[in-house]
C-alpha positions in Angstrom: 10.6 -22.2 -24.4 13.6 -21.0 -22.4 14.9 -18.7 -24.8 11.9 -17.1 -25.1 11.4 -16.6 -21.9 15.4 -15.1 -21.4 14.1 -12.9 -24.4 11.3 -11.7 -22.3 13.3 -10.9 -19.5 16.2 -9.4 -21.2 14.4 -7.6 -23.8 10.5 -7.1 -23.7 10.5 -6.7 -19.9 12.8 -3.4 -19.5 11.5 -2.4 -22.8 8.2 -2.0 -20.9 9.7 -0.9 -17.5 11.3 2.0 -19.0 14.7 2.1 -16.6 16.8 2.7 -19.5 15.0 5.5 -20.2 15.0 7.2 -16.9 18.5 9.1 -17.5 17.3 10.5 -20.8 14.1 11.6 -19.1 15.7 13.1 -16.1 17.6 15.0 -18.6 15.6 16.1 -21.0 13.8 17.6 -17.5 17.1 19.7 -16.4 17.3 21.1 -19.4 14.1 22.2 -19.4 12.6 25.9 -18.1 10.5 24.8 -15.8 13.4 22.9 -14.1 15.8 25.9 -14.8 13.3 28.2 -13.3 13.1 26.1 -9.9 17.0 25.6 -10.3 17.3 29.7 -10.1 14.5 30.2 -7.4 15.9 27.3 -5.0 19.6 29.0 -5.6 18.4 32.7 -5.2 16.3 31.5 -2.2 20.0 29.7 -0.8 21.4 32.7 -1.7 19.1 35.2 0.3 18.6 33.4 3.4 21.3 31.0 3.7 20.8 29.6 7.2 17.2 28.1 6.6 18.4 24.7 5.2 17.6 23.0 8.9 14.2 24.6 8.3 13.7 23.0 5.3 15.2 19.3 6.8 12.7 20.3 9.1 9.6 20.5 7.0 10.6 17.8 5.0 10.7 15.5 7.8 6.8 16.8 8.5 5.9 16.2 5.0 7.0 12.3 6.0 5.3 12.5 9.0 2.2 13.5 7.0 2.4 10.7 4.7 2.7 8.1 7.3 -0.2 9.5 9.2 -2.8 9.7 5.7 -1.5 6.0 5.3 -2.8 5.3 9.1 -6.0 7.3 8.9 -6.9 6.7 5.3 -10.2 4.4 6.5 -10.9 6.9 9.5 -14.3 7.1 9.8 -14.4 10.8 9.6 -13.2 10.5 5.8 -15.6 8.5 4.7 -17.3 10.5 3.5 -15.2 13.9 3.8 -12.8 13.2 0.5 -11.3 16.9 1.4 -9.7 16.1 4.4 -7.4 13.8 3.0 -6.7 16.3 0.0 -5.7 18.7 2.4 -3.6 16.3 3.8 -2.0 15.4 0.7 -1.9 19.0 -0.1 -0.1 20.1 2.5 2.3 17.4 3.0 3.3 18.4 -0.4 3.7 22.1 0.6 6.1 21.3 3.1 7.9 18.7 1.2 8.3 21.4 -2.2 8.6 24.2 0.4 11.5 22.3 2.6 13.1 21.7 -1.2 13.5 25.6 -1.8 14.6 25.9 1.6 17.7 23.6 0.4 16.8 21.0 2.4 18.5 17.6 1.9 16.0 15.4 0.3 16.1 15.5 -3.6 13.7 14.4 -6.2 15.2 11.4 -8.8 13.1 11.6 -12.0 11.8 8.7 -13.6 10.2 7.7 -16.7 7.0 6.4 -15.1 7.0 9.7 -14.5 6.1 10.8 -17.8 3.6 7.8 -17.7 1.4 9.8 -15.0 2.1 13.2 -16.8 0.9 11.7 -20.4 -2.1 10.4 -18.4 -3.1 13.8 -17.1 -2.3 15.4 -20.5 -5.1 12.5 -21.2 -7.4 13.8 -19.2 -6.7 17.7 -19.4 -7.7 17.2 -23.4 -10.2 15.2 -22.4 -11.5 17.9 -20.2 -10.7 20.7 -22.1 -13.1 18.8 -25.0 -15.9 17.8 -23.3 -19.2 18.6 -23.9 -19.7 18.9 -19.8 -16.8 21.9 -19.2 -17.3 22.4 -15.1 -18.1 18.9 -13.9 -15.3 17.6 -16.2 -12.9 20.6 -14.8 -13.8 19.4 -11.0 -13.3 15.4 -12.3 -10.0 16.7 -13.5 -9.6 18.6 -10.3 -9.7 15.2 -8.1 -7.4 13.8 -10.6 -4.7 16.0 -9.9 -4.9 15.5 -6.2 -3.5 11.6 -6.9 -1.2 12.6 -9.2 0.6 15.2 -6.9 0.0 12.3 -4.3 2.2 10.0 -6.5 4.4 12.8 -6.8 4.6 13.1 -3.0 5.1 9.5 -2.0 7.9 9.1 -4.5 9.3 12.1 -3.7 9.2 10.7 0.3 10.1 7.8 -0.5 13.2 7.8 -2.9 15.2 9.1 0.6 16.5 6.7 2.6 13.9 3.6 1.0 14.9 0.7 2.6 14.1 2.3 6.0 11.2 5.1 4.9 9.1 2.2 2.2 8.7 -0.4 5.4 8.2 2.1 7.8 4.7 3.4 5.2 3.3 0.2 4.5 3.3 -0.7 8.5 1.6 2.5 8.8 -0.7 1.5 6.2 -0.8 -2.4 7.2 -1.7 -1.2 11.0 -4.6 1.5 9.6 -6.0 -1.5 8.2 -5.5 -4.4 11.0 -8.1 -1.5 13.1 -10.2 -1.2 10.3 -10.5 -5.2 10.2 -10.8 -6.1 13.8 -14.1 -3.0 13.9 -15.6 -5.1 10.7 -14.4 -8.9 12.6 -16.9 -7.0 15.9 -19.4 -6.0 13.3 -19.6 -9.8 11.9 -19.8 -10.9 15.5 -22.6 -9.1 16.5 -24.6 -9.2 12.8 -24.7 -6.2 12.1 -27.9 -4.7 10.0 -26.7 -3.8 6.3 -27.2 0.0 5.3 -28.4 -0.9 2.2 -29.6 -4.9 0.0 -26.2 -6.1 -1.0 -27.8 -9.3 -1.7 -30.0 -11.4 -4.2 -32.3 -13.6 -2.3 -33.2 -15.6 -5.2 -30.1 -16.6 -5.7 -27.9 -17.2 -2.4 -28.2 -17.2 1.3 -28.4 -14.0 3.2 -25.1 -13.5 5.2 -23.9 -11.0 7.3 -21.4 -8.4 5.7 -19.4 -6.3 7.1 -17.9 -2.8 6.0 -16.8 -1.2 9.1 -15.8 2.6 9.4 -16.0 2.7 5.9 -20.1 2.5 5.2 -19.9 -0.1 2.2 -18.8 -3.8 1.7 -16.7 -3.7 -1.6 -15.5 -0.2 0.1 -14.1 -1.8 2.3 -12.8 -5.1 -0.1 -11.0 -2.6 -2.0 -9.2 -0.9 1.2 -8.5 -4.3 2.0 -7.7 -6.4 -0.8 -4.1 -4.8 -1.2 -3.2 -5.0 1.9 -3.3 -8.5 2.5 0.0 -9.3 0.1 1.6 -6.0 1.6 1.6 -7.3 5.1 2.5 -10.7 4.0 5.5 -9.6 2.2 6.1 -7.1 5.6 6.3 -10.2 7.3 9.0 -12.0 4.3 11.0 -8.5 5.1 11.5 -8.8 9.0 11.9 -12.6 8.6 15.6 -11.8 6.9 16.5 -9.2 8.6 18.5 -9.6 12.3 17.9 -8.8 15.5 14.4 -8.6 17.8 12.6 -7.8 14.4 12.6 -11.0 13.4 10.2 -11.7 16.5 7.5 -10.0 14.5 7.3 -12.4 11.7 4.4 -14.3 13.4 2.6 -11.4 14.7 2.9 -9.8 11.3 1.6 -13.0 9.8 -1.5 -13.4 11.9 -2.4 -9.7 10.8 -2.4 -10.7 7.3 -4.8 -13.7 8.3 -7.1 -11.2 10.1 -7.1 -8.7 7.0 -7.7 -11.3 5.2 -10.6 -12.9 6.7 -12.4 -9.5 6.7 -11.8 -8.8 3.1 -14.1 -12.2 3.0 -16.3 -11.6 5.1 -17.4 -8.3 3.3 -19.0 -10.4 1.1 -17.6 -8.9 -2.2 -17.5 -10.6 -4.9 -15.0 -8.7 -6.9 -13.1 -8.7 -3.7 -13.0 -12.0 -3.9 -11.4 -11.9 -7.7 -8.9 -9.4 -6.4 -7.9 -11.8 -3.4 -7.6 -14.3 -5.7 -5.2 -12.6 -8.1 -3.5 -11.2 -5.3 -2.5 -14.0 -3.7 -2.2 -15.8 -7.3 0.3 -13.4 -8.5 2.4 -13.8 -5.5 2.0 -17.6 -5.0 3.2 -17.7 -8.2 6.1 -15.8 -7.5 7.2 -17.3 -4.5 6.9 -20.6 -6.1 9.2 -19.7 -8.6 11.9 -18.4 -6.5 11.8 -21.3 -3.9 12.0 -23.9 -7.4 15.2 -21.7 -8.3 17.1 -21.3 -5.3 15.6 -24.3 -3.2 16.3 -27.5 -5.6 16.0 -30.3 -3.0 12.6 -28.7 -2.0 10.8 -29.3 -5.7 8.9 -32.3 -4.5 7.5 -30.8 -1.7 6.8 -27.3 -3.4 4.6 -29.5 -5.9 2.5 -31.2 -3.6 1.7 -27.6 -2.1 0.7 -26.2 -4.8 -1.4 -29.1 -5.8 -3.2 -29.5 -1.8 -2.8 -25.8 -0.8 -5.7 -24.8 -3.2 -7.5 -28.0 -2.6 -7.6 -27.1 0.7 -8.7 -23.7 0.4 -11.8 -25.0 -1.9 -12.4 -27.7 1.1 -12.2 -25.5 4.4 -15.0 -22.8 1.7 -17.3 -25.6 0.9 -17.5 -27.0 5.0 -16.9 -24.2 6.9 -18.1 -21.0 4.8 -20.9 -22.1 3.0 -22.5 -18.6 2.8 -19.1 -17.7 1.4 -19.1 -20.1 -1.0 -22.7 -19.5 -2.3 -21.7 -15.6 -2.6 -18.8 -16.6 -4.6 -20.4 -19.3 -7.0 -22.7 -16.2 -8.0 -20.2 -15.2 -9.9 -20.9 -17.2 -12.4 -24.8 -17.0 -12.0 -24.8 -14.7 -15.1 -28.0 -12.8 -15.7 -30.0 -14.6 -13.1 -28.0 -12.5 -10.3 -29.6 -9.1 -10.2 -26.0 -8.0 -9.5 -24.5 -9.3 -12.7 -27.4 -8.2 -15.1 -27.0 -4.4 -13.8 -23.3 -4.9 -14.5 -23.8 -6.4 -17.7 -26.1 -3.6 -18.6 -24.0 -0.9 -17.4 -20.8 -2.1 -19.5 -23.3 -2.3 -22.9 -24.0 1.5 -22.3 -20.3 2.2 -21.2 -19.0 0.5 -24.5 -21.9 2.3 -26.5 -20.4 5.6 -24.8 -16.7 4.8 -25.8 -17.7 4.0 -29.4 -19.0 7.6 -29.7 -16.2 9.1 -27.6 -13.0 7.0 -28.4 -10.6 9.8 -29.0 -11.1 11.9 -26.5 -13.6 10.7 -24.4 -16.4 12.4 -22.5 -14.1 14.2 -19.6 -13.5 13.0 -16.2 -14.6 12.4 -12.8 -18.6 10.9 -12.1 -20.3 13.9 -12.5 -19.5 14.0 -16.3 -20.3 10.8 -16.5 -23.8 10.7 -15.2 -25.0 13.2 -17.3 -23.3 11.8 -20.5 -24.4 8.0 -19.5 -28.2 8.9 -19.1 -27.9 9.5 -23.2 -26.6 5.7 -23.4 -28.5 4.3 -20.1 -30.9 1.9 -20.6 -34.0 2.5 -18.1 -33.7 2.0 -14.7 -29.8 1.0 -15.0 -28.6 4.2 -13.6 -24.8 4.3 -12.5 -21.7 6.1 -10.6 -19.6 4.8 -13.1 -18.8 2.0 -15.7 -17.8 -0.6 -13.1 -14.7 -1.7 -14.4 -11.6 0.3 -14.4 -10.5 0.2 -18.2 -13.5 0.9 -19.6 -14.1 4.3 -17.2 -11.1 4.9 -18.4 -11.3 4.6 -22.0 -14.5 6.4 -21.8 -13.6 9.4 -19.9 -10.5 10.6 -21.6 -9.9 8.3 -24.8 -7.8 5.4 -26.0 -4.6 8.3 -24.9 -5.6 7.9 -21.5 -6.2 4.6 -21.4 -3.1 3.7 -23.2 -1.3 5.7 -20.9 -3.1 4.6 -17.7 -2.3 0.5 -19.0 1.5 1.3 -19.6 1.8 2.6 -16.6 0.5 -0.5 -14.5 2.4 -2.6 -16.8 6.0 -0.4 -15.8 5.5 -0.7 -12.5 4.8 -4.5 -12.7 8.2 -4.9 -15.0 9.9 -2.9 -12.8 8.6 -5.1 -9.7 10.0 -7.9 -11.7 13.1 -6.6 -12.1 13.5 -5.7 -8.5 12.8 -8.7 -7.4 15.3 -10.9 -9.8 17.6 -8.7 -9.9 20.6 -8.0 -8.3 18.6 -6.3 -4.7 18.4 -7.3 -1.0 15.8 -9.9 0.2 14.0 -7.2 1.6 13.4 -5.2 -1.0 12.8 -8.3 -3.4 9.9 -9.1 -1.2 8.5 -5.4 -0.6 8.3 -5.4 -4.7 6.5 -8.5 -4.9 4.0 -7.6 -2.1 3.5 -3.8 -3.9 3.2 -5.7 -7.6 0.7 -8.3 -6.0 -1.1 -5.3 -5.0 -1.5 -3.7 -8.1 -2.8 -6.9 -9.3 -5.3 -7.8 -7.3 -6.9 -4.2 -7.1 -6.8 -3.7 -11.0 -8.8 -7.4 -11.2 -11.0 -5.8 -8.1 -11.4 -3.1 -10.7 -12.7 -5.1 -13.3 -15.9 -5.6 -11.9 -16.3 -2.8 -9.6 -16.2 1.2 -9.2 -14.4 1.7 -5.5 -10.9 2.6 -7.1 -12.2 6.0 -7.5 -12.3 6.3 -4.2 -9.9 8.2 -2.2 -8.9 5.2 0.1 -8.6 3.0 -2.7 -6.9 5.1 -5.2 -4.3 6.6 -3.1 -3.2 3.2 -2.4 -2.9 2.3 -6.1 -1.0 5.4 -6.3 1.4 4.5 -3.2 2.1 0.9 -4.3 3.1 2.8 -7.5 5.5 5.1 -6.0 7.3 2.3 -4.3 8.1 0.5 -7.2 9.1 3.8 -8.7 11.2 4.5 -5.2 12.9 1.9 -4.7 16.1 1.4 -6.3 16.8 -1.4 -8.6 20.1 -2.7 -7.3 22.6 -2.5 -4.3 24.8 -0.9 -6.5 22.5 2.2 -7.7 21.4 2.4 -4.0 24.9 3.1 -3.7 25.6 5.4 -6.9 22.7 7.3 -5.5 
């Protein structure tokens, strides 16, 4: 058993992650002509107007500043529904950040191989696009889809300068965005508020109050929420090993991942409540086995709270939550939950769709969709989307999208590992573990729900991704670099 897991970690894991292909692929991309070409415009632009490198320091620090202000407004109200103010955002952070780069300003862009992950992905879906029997609504799909992919390209581009100071100072942006959003939906709860639509089966559990607070929908707002709650946990592992007044912050820090995380339950989704649970699963898990490697004596103990800590959890849901409870256990309800049988449905037509489409798939974005579902929909199962991530995948742009889109999550989760047992600081061991536990728990949220194609979810997925990407994967390469 242990030499197959040391032949895991030495061998399958890195395979996966890709690191030791990240010099081949960074220079396989100098000597291409695209590269060469922004090689000769940056150096002709130097050449020409030599004194503008503080200019371009100067609008690469706003292209920061940008970044860590879409992290804090992400769940604004006014972008609920107004998914083209943070594009512009995103847009022009990324002006300013390219723009600042011509301008020889001091922040440079490390290529990676996950890199070529997210390009093969939107290869994916520009075939896919370019294929499709629904041209324009499969163009403006692919159109949204470029927006997150220049996002990633932006946060990893922010991020790789300076990481140990610029990756904690984004996810307390992020982590305080969502403390607001969870103390409005904590009010909402308080006062009952009215839903905006029936979230609930009545034949089959109590009716409960559930909130979604600026952001107009329940498992919205679950899906806002759901990676945060490992994020500001781990934020709280980061300050706790640092020195000096910071480490005061660990219990404040802690108490807002207990308020995020009672309003991610209180939003009464159930696939919020899978995500939670992988979430926190994934990095229980991990903690557990650091502490049973580096903390000997403390075995015993560590046993006994992994045995009572989710005994406890099940007690305090059955006597204190019941309503809770009761949403969760319908779950397993099957067909007899209205909620389940439209799901089950939809994924029968989704699969159905696939079979037909498996190459290349039917195109992206929801628009495409809709119109090539109702050929596959059974009556009066209408849908957004397949609810569950791999599948609206696989059916809008093939088994090459989806195989690109699951290598890539599985990357940045080997590279998380290997950041964390590798040879880094406690800090950014912990900031890899809380951005892996992330990815986790919203890609088991996806499994069982559309919201990732939102803009608040999915440019989170795509942050937590540049982070792992970002941060370096030892003291010593920090230092190379």
């Amino acid at each position: 058993m242990t030499s197959i897991l040391q032949t895991l970690n030495d061998r399958v894991v890195p395979a996966v992650a890709l690191e030791n292909v990240d010099v081949s692929w960074s220079a396989t991309l100098d000597r291409s002509a695209t590269f060469g070409f922004w090689l000769a415009l940056k150096r002709a632009l130097s050449a020409a107007l030599p004194k503008l490198s503080a200019a371009g320091a100067l609008m690469q620090r706003l292209g920061f500043v940008l970044v860590a202000l879409l992290c804090f407004v992400l769940a604004a109200p006014q972008f609920a529904n107004d998914k083209e103010g943070l594009a512009a955002i995103v847009g022009l952070a990324f002006f300013l950040h390219v723009a600042g780069g011509l301008l020889n300003g001091p922040e440079k862009f490390r290529a990676s191989a996950v890199d070529a992950l997210v390009i093969l992905f939107l290869f994916a879906n520009i075939i896919a696009a370019g294929a499709s029997h629904y041209l324009v609504p499969s163009m403006s799909g692919l159109s949204k889809l470029l927006v997150f992919v220049i996002s990633y390209f932006l946060f990893v581009g922010v991020l790789q300068q300076s990481p140990d100071k610029r990756i904690p100072i984004i996810l307390a942006m992020l982590t305080m965005g969502g403390l607001l959003v969870s103390l409005y939906g904590l009010y909402q709860y308080k006062i009952g508020v009215a839903p905006l639509a029936t979230w609930e089966d009545p034949t089959v559990e109590e009716k409960a109050t559930r909130i979604y607070s600026t952001l107009g929908n329940p498992n919205l707002l679950a899906g806002y929420l759901v990676p945060l709650i490992p994020v500001s946990f781990c934020l709280s592992m980061v300050v706790s090993v640092r020195r000096g007044w910071t480490r005061f912050l660990v219990v404040p820090l802690l108490a807002v991942t207990g308020i995020i995380a009672a309003a991610t339950f209180l939003t009464g989704s159930r696939g919020g409540y899978i995500g939670i649970i992988a979430a926190l699963g994934a990095l229980f898990a991990i903690a557990l086995a650091w502490l049973w490697r580096e903390k000997v004596r403390a075995r015993v103990p560590l046993i006994i709270c992994a045995v009572l800590l989710p005994l406890a959890a099940v007690a305090i849901l059955h006597f204190k939550l019941p309503s809770v409870e009761h949403r969760f256990l319908s779950i397993f309800a099957g067909s007899q939950h209205s909620s389940n049988a439209y799901r089950m449905n939809v994924w029968r037509s989704s699969w159905h769709m696939f079979q037909d489409n498996w190459w290349c798939g039917v195109g992206p974005g929801n628009k495409t969709f809709r119109l090539a579902y109702g050929l596959y929909m059974r009556s009066g199962f209408d849908a957004l989307g397949t609810y569950c991530v791999p599948l609206e995948v696989a059916v809008e742009s093939g088994i090459p999208g989806l195989l690109s889109f699951s290598w890539l999550v599985l990357a940045c989760c080997a590279r998380a590992h290997r950041r964390f047992w590798g040879n880094s600081s406690a800090a950014r061991r912990w900031l890899a573990a809380g951005a892996m536990a992330a990815l986790i728990g919203m890609m088991f949220h996806g499994l069982v729900d559309t919201v990732f194609y939102r803009p608040q979810v999915q440019l989170i997925f795509w942050l937590m991704v540049a982070v792992l990407v970002a941060m370096p994967a030892s003291n010593s390469q920090d230092a190379a670099q």
